[in-house]
C-alpha positions as CSV (number, residue, x, y, z in Angstrom):
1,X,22.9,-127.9,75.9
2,X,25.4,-125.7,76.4
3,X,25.0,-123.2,73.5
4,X,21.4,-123.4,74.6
5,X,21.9,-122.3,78.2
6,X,23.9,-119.4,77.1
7,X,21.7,-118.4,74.1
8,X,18.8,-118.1,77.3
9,X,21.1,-115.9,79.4
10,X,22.0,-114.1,76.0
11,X,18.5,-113.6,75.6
12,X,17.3,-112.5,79.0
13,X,20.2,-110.0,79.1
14,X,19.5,-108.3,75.7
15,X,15.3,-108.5,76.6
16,X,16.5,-106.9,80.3
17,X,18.6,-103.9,78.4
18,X,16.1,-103.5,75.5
19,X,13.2,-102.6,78.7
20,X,15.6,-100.3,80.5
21,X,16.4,-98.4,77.4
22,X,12.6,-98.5,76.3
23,X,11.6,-97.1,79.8
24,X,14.4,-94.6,79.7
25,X,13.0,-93.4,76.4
26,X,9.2,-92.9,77.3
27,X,10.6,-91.0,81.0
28,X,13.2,-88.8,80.0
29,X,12.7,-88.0,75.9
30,X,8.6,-88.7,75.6
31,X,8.2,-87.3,79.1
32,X,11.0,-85.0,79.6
33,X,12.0,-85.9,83.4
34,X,8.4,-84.6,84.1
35,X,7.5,-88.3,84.6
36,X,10.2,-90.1,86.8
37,X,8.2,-90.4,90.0
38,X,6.1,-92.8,87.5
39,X,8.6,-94.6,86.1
40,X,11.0,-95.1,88.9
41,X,9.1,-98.6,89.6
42,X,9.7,-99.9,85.7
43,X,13.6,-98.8,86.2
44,X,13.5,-101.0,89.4
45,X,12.3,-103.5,87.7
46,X,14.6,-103.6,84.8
47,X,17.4,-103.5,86.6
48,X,16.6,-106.4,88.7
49,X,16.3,-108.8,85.6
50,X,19.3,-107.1,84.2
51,X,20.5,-108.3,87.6
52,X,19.2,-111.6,87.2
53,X,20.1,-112.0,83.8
54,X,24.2,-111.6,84.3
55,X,23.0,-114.4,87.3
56,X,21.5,-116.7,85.2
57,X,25.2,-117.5,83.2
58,X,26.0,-118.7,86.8
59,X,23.2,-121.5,87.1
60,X,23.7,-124.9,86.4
61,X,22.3,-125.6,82.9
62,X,19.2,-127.5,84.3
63,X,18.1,-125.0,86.9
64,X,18.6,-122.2,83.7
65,X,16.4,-124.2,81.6
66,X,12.8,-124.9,84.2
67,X,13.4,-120.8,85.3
68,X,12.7,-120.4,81.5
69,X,10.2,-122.7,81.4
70,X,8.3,-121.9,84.6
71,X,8.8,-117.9,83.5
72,X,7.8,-118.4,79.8
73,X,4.3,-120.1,81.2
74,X,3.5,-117.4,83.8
75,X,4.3,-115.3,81.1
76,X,1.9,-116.9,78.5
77,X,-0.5,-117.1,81.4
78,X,-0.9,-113.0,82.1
79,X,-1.3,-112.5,78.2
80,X,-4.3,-115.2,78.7
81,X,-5.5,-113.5,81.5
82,X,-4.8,-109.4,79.7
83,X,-6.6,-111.0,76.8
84,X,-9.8,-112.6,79.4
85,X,-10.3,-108.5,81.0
86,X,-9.5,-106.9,76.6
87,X,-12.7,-109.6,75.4
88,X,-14.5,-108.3,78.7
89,X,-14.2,-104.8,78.2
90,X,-15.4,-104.5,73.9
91,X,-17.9,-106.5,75.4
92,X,-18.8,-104.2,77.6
93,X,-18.1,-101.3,75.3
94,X,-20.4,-102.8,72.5
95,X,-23.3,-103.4,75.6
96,X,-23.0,-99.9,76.3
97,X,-23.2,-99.1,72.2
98,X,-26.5,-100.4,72.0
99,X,-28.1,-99.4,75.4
100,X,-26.8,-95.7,74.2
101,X,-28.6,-96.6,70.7
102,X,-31.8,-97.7,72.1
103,X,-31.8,-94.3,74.4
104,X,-31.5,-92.3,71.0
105,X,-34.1,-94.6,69.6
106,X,-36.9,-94.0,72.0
107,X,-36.1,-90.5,72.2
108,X,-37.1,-90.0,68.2
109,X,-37.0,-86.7,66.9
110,X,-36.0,-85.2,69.7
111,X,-32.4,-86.1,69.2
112,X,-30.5,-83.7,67.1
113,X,-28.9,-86.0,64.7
114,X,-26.7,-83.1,62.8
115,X,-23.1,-82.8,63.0
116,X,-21.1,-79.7,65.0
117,X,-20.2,-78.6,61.3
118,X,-24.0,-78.5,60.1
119,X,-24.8,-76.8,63.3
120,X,-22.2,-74.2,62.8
121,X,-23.0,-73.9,59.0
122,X,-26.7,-73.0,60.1
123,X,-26.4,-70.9,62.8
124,X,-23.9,-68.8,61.0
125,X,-26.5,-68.0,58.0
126,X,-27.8,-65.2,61.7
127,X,-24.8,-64.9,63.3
128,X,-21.1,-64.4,61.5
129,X,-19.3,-64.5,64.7
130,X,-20.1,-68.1,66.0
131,X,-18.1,-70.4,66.5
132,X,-17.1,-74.1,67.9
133,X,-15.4,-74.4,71.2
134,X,-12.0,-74.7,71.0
135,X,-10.5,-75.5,74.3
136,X,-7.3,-73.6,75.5
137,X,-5.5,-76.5,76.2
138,X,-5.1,-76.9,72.6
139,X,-1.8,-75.2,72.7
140,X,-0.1,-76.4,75.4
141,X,2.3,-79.0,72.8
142,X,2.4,-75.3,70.3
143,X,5.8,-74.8,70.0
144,X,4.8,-70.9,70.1
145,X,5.3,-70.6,73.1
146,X,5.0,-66.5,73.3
147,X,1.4,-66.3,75.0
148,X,-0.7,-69.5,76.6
149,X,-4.2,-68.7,76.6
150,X,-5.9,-69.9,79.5
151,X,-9.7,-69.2,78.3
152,X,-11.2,-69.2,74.8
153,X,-12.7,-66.9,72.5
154,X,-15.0,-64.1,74.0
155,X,-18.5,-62.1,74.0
156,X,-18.8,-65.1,71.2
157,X,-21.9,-67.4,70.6
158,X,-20.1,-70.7,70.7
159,X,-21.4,-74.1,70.1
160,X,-20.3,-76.9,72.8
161,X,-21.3,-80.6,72.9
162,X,-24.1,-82.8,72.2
163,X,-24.1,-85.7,74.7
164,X,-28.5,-84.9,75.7
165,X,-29.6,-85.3,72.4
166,X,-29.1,-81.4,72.2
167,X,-26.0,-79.2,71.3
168,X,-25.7,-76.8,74.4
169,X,-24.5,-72.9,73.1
170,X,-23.6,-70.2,75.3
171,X,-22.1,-67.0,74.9
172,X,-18.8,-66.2,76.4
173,X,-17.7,-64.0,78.5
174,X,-15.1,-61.1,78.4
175,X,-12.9,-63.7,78.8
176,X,-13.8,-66.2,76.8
177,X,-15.3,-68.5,79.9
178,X,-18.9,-69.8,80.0
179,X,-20.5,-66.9,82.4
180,X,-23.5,-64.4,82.0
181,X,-20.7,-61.0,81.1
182,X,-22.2,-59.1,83.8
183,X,-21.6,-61.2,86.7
184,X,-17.6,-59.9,86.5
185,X,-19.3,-56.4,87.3
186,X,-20.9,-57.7,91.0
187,X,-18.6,-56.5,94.0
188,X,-18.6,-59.6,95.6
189,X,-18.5,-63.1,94.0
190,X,-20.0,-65.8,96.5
191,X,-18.4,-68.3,94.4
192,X,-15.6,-68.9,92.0
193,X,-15.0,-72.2,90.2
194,X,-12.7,-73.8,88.6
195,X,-11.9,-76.8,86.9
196,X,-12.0,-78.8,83.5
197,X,-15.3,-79.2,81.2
198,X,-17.6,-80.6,84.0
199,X,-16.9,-77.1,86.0
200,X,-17.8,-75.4,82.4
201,X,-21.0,-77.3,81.9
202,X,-20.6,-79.6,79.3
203,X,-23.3,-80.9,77.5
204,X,-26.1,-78.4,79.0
205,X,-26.7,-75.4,78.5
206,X,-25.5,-72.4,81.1
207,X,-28.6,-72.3,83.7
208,X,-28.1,-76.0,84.0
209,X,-24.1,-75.6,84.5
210,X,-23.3,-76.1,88.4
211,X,-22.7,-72.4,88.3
212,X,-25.9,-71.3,87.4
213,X,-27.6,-74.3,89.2
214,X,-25.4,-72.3,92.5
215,X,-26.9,-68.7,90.8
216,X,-30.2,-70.1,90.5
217,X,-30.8,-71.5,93.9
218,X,-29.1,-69.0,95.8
219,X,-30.7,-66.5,94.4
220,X,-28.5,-63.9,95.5
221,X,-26.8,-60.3,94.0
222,X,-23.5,-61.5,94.7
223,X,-22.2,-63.2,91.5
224,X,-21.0,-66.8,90.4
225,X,-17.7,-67.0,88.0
226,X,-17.2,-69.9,86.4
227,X,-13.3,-70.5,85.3
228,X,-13.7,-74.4,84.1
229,X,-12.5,-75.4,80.7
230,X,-12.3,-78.6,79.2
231,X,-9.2,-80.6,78.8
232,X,-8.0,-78.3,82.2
233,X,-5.7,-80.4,84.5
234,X,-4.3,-79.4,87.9
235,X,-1.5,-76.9,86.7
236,X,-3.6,-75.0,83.9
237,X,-6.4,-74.6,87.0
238,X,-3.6,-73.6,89.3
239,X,-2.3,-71.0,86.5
240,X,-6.0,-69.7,86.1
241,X,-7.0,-69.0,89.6
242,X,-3.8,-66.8,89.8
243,X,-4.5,-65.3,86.6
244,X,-8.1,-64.5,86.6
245,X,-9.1,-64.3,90.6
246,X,-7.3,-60.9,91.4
247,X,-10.0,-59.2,89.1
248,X,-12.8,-60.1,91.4
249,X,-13.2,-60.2,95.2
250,X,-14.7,-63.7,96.4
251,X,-14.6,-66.0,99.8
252,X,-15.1,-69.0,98.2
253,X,-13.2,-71.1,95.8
254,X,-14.4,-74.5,94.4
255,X,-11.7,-76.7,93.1
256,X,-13.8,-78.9,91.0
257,X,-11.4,-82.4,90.1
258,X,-12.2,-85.2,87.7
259,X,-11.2,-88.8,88.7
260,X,-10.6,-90.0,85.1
261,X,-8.2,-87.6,83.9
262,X,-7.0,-84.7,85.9
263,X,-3.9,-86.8,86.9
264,X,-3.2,-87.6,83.4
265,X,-3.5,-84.1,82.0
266,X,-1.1,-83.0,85.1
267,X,1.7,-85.3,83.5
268,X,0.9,-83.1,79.6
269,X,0.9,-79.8,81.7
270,X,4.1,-80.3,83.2
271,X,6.0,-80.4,79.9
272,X,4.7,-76.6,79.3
273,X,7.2,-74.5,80.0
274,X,4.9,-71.4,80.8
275,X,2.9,-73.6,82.8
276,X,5.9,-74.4,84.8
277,X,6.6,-70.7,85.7
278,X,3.0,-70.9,87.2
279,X,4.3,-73.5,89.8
280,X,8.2,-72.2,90.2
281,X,7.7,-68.7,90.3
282,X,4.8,-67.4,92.8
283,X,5.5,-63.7,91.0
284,X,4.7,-65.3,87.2
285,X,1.8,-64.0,85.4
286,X,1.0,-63.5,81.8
287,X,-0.9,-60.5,82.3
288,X,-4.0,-62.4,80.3
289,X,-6.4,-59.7,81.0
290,X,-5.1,-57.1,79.0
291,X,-4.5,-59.7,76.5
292,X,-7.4,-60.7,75.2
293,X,-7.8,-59.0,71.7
294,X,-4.6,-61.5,71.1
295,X,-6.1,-64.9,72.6
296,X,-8.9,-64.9,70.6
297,X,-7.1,-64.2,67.4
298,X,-5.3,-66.9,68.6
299,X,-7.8,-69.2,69.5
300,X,-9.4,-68.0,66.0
301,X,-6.7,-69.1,64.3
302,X,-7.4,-72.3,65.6
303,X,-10.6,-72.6,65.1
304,X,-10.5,-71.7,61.5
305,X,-7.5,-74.6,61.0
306,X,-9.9,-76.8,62.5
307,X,-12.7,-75.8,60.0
308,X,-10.8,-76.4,56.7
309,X,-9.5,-79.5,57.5
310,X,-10.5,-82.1,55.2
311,X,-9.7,-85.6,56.6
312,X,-12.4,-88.2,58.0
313,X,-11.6,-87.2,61.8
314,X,-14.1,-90.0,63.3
315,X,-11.7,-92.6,61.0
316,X,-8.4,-91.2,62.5
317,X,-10.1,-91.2,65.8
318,X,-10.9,-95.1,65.5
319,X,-7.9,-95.8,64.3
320,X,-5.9,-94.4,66.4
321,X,-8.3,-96.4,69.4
322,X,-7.9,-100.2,67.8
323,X,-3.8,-98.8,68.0
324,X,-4.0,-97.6,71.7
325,X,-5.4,-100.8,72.5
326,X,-3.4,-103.5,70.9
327,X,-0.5,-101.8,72.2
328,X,-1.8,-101.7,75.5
329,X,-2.5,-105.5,75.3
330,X,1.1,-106.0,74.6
331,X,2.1,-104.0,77.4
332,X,-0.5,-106.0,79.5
333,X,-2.3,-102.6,80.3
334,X,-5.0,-103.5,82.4
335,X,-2.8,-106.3,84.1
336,X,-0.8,-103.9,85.4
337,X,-3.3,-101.5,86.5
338,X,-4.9,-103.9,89.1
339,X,-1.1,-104.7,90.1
340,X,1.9,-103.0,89.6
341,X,-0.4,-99.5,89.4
342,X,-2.4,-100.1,92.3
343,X,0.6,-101.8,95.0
344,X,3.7,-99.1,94.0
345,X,2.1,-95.7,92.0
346,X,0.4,-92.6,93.4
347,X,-0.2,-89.0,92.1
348,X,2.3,-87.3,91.0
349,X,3.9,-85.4,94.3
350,X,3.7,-82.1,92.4
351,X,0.0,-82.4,92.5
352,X,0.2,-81.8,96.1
353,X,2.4,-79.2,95.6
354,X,0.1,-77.4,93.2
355,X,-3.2,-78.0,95.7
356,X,-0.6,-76.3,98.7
357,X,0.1,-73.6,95.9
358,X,-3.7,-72.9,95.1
359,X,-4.8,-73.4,99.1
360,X,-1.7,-70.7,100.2
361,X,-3.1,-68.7,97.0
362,X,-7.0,-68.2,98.0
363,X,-6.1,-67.9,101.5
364,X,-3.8,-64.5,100.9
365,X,-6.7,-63.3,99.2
366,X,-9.1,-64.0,102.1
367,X,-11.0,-66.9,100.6
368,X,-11.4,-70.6,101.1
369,X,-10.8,-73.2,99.1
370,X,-12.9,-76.1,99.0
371,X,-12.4,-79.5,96.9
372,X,-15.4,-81.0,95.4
373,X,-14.3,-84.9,94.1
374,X,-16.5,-86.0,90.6
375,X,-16.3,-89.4,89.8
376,X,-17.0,-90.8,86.2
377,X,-19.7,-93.2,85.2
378,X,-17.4,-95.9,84.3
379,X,-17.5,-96.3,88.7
380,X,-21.1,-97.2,88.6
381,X,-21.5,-99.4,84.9
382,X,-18.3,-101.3,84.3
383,X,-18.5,-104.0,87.0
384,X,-14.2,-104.2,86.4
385,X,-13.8,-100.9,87.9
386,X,-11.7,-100.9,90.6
387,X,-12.1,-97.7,92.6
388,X,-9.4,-97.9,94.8
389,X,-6.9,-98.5,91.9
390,X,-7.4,-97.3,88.3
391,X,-7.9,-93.6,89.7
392,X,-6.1,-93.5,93.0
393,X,-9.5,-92.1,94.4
394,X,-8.2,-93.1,98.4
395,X,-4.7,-91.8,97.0
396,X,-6.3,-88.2,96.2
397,X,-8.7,-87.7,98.9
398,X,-5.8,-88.5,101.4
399,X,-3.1,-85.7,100.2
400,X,-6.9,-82.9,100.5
401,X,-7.0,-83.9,104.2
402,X,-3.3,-84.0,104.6
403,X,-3.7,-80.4,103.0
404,X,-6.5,-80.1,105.5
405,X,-8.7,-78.6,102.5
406,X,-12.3,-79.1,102.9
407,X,-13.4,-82.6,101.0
408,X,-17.0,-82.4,98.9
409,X,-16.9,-86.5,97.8
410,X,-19.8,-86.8,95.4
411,X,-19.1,-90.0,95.0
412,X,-19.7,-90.8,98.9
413,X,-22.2,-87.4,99.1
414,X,-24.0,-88.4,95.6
415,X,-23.5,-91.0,93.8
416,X,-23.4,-94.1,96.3
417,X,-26.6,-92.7,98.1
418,X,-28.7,-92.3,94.3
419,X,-30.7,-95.5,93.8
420,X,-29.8,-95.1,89.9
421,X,-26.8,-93.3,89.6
422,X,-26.4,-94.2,85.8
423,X,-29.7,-92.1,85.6
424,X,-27.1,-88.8,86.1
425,X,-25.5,-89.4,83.1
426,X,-26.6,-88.9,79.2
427,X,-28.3,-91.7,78.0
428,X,-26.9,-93.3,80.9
429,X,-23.5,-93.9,78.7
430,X,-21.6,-90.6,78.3
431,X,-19.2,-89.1,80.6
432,X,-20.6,-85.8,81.7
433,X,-23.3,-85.5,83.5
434,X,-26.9,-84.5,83.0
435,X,-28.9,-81.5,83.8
436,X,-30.0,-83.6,87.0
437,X,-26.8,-84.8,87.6
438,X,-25.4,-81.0,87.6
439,X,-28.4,-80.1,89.7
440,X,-28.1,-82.7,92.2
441,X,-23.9,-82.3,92.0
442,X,-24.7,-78.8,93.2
443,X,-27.1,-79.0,96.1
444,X,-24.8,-81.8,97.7
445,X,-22.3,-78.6,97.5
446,X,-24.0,-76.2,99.1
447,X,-25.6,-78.3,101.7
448,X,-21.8,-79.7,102.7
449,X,-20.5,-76.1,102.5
450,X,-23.8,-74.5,104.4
């Protein structure tokens, strides 16, 4: 009995160390540091069973053995409990599957079946230049870290996404962003807007975008610049307002945020060193306007790496998901979101310190910066959402009014008050939104802002 009691203590020690060292691995080598305020509750933790662990070879032998016991069915109880919400949620995933095929199928030949490539392959036949999107934010991990493009390839014809049944195209900009080129020539902008790829209009084409929904209702000679990209997080959108807003002379900014991921792409941005200059140095710039002849032979260069490579993306792609998620069962993933996440985590404090950055930044020009909140269609079909957790959305919306920013909640403006908001989404299963969804998304602007 004796062997076995210290062979439990043994155990619980080495399982105690093993989950400091693992935790100290994903926050200060995966991470970098840039992740601590995360983490800091998991190194807590660890400690404390380290704690009770070296405790344990103090307990009688009996007492040691029913702790195990008692701990080793709790623990067998939250795996049956992880696995419960896992089963729920393919479930859900595979309801969602076919309501998204049954959309297709009643839409018939109106859906364009063909991949990006075959699109690409036939529209180049009339125009050499096109080409697929490639998203800036593809070089943030480069290791070259002379020049970060901020925008994408320019005065280009540039095939997007496909989530309406058609693939929207637009041509770029001077600066590689989804704008008509002239409106950088108007002497007064009445709106600029930035964000990820909901802010650039993905999957419509531009008129339906919420900037040209904003240039087509206002109606007005004053312009509407349009600095979203997708994959953009809080930092890239912080380093593109300083970059790009000088040129033009505006009174209002949109901050355009994402609930499902621009708090997740803050913790990949802050690993970027040039980024990081963005939020340490209020003097940093790259000078990206006079470098664009060099971005898009960058972002060329990309785009043609992309082209020739030969391997079955979609398998990799669904691989790489069945890996995500087993390891996220074994980490008790979604456990832990509706606990240890929701009770003891919060946004990273440098997102605050970016939103004080971008606020103190408009105002010196004269402008106002406004926050318009998106939320994501998994709040209004996947009856396991938990608002108040999973995204922080009471979290977020506090630090704006701390900030004493101006709030646009399109979940409380839009969403809540639509009798179908699953009709303002693609199919009523992607993630962007529809051409009604943008249209609606930017009336409720303009009506909170007016």
């Amino acid at each position: 009995m004796k062997k076995l009691s210290n062979f439990l203590s043994n155990l619980a020690l080495c399982f105690s160390i093993l989950l400091l060292s693992y935790i100290f691995y994903k926050s200060e080598i995966v991470y970098s540091g840039a992740k601590f305020h995360y983490y800091l509750k998991y190194y807590l933790f660890s400690l404390l069973l380290i704690i009770l662990a070296i405790f344990s070879y103090f307990l009688k032998k009996e007492i040691k053995v029913k702790i195990i016991l008692i701990l080793f069915s709790s623990l067998l109880g939250l795996y049956l409990v992880e696995g419960i919400l896992t089963v729920n949620h393919i479930f859900f995933k595979a309801k969602m599957e076919k309501t998204y095929r049954k959309e297709i199928k009643e839409m018939k030949s109106n859906y364009d079946t063909r991949t990006k490539l075959q699109v690409y392959e036939d529209l180049k036949r009339d125009d050499p230049k096109v080409t697929l999107y490639v998203s800036p934010t593809n070089f943030i991990d480069d290791s070259d870290q002379t020049i970060l493009p901020l925008s994408s390839i320019s005065n280009t014809k540039t095939i997007f996404c496909n989530e309406n049944g058609y693939y929207s195209i637009y041509q770029s900009d001077r600066y590689g962003f989804n704008n008509p080129d002239d409106e950088w020539d108007k002497e007064q902008i009445e709106f600029l807007l930035v964000g990820d790829s909901f802010t650039q209009g993905a999957c419509v084409n531009e008129p339906d975008t919420i900037g040209g929904n904003l240039r087509r209702i206002l109606r007005t000679k004053n312009g509407i610049i349009n600095l979203g990209h997708g994959g953009y997080g809080p930092l890239t959108e912080y380093a593109t307002l300083r970059e790009y807003m000088p040129l033009i002379n505006t009174k209002k900014v949109l901050w355009i945020y994402y609930e499902a991921n621009d708090l997740s792409n803050l913790s990949k941005e802050l690993k970027n060193e040039i980024l990081l200059n963005y939020l340490n140095d209020q003097h940093f710039t790259q000078n990206l306007k006079l470098k664009q002849d060099k971005i898009d032979t960058k972002l060329n260069e990309k785009f043609l790496e992309e082209l020739n490579l030969k391997l079955d993306r979609q398998l990799l792609e669904k691989q790489a998901v069945e890996e995500i998620n087993f390891l996220h069962f074994l980490k008790m993933y979604k456990i832990r979101k509706i606990t240890i996440e929701n009770f003891f985590s919060s946004p990273d404090p440098k997102f605050m310190k970016i939103l004080n950055l971008a606020k103190e930044f408009v105002e010196s020009s004269g402008a106002k910066l406004y926050f318009v909140y998106l939320p994501e269609s998994a709040r209004y079909k996947d009856k396991l959402f938990l608002q108040d957790t999973s995204r922080k959305y009471k979290k977020v919306i506090k630090i704006i009014e701390n900030l004493e920013i101006p709030i646009i909640d399109l979940n409380k403006d839009l969403f809540q008050k639509h009798n179908d908001p699953l009709s303002l989404f693609p199919l009523r299963a992607f993630n962007h939104y529809n051409e009604e969804g943008y249209r609606l998304a930017s009336e409720v602007i303009l009506n909170k802002i007016n």
